[in-house]
FIKE-164389 format. One record per residue (C-alpha): residue in one letter; chain; z, x, y. Coordinates in Angstrom, 1 decimal. Last residue first. Layout:
<code = A	unit = A	pz = Z	px = X	py = Y> $
...
This chain:
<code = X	unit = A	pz = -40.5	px = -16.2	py = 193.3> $
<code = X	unit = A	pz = -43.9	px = -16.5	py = 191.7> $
<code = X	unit = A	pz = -46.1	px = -16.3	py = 194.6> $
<code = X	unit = A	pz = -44.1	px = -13.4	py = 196.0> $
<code = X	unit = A	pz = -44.6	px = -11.6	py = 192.5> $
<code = X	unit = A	pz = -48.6	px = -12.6	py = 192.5> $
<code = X	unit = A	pz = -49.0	px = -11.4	py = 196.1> $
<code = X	unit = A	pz = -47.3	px = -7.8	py = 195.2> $
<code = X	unit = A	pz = -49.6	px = -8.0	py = 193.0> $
<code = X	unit = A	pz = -52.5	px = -8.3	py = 194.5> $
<code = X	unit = A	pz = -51.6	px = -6.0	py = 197.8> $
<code = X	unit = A	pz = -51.0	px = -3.0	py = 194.9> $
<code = X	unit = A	pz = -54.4	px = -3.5	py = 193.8> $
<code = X	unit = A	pz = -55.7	px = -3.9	py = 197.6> $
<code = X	unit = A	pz = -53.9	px = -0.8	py = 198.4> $
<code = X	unit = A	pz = -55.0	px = 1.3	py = 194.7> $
<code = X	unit = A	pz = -58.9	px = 0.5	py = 195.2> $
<code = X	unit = A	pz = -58.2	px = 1.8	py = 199.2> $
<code = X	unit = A	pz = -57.1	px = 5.3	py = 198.1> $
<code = X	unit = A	pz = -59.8	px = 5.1	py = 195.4> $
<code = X	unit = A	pz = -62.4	px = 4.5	py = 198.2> $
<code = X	unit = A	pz = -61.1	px = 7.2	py = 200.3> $
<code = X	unit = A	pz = -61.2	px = 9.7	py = 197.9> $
<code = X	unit = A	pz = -64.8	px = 8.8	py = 196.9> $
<code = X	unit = A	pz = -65.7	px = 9.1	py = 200.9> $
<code = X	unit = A	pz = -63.2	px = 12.1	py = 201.4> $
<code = X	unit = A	pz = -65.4	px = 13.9	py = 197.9> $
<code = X	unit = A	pz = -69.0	px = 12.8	py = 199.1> $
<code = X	unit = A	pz = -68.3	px = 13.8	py = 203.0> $
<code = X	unit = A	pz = -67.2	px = 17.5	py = 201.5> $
<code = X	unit = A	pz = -69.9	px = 18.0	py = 199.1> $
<code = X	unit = A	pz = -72.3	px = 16.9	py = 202.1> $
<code = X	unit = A	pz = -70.2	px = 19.7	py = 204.3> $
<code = X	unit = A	pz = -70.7	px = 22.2	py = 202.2> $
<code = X	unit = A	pz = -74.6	px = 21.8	py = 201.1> $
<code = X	unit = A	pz = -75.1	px = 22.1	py = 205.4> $
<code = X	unit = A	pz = -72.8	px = 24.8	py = 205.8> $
<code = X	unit = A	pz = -75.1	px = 26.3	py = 202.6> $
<code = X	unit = A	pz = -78.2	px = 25.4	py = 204.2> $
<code = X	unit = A	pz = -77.2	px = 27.4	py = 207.9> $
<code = X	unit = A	pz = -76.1	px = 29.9	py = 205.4> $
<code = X	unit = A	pz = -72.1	px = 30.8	py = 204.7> $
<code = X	unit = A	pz = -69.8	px = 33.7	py = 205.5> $
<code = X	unit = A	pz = -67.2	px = 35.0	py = 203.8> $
<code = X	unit = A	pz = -64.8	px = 36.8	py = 205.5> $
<code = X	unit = A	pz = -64.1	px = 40.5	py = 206.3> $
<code = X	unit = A	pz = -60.6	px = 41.3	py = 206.3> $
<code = X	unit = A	pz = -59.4	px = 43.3	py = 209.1> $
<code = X	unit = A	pz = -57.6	px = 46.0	py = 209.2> $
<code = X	unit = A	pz = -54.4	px = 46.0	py = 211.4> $
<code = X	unit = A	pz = -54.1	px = 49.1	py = 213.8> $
<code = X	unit = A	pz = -51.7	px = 52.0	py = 213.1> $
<code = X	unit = A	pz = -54.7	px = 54.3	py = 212.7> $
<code = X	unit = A	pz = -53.1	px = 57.0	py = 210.1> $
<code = X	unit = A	pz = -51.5	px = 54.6	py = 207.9> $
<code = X	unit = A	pz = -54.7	px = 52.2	py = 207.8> $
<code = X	unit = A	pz = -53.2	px = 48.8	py = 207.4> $
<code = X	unit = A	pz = -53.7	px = 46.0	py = 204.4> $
<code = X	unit = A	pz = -50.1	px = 45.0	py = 203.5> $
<code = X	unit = A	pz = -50.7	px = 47.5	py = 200.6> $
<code = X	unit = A	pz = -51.5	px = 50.3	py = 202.1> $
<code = X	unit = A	pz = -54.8	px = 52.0	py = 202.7> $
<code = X	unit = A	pz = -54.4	px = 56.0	py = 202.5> $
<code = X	unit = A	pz = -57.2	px = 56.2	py = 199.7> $
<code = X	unit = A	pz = -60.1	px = 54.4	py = 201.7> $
<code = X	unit = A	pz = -59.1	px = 56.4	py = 204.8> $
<code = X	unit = A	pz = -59.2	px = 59.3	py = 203.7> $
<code = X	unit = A	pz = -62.5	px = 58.6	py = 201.2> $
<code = X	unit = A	pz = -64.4	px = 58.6	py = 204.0> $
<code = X	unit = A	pz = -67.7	px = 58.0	py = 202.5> $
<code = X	unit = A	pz = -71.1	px = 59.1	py = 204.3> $
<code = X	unit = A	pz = -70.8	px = 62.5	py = 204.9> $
<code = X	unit = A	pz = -74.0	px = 63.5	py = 202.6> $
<code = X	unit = A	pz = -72.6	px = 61.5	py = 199.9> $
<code = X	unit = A	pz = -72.0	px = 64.6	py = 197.7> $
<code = X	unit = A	pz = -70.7	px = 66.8	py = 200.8> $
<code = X	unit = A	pz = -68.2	px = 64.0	py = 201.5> $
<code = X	unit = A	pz = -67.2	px = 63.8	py = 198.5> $
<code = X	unit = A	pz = -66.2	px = 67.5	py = 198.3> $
<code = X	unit = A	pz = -64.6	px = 67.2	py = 201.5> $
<code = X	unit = A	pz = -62.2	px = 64.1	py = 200.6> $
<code = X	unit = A	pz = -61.6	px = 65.6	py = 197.4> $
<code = X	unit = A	pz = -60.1	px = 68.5	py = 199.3> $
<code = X	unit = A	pz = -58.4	px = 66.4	py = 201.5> $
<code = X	unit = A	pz = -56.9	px = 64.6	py = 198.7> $
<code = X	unit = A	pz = -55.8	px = 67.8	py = 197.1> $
<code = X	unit = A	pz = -54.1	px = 68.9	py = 200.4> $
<code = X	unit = A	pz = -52.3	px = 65.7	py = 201.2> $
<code = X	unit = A	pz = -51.1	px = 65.5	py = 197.7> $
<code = X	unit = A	pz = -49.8	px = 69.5	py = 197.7> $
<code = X	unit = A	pz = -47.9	px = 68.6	py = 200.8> $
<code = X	unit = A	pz = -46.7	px = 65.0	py = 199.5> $
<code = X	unit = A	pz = -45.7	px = 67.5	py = 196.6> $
<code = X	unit = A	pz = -43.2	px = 70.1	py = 198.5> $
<code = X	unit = A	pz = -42.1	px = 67.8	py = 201.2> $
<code = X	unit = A	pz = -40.7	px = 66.3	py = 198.0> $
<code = X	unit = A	pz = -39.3	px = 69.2	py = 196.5> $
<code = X	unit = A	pz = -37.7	px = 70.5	py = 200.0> $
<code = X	unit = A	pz = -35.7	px = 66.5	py = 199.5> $
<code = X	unit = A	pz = -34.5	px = 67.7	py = 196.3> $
<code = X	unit = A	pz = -33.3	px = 71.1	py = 197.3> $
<code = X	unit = A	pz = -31.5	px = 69.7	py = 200.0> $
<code = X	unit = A	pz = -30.0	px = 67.2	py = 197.8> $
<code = X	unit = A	pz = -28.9	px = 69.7	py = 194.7> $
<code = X	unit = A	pz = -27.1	px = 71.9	py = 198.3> $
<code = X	unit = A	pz = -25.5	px = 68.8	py = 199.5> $
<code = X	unit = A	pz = -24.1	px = 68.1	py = 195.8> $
<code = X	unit = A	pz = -22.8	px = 71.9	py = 195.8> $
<code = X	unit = A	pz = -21.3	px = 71.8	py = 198.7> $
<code = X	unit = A	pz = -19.6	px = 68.3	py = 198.0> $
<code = X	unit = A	pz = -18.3	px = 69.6	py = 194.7> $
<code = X	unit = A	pz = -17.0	px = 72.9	py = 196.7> $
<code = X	unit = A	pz = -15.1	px = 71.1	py = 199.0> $
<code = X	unit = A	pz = -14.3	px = 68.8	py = 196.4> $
<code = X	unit = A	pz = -12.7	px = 71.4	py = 194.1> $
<code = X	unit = A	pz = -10.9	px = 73.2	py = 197.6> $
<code = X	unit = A	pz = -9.5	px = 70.1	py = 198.6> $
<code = X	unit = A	pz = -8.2	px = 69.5	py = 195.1> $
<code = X	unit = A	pz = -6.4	px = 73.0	py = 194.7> $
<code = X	unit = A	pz = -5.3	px = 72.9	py = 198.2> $
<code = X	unit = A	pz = -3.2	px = 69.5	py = 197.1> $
């Protein structure tokens, strides 16, 4: 029974110690990451005269957030022309008008014949 406590003992050591060294590698290379995108940060930053901010561009995640603000980003939407709004809404009265007409085409069709069955019962 000493035997076996001793082989995990040291299996457990040695598995902690492969783990360690593991999560050291990681710090390792998000480091290294952070300090090359920095770097590229600066360099385009002295290209563009400071006006990019690469940072922030290349930190975006994907549900849309800033990782170093904490605060939502928001989505810039499309916005429409006084003419446009006015184009839009036309399309709009045409397609409920034409919509509405075949939804009333199918009622008094429907109305017809269920007039014909009750005629012929």
């Amino acid at each position: 029974m000493e035997d076996f406590a001793e082989d995990l003992g040291r299996f457990l050591g040695t598995a902690e110690h492969k783990a360690r060294g593991w999560l050291d590698q990681r710090k390792s290379i998000a480091s290294q990451l952070s300090q090359v995108r920095d770097k590229a940060d600066q360099l385009l930053r002295e290209l563009t005269g400071g006006a990019a901010n690469m940072a922030l561009t290349v930190t975006r995640s994907r549900r849309g957030r800033s990782i170093g603000s904490g605060k939502k980003a928001k989505r810039k939407g499309r916005t429409f022309t006084a003419a446009q709004r006015k184009q839009q809404a036309e399309r709009m009265r045409a397609y409920w008008a034409k919509r509405k007409a075949k939804t009333a085409k199918r009622g008094r069709k429907a109305a017809k014949t269920a007039g014909s069955i009750a005629g012929n019962g």
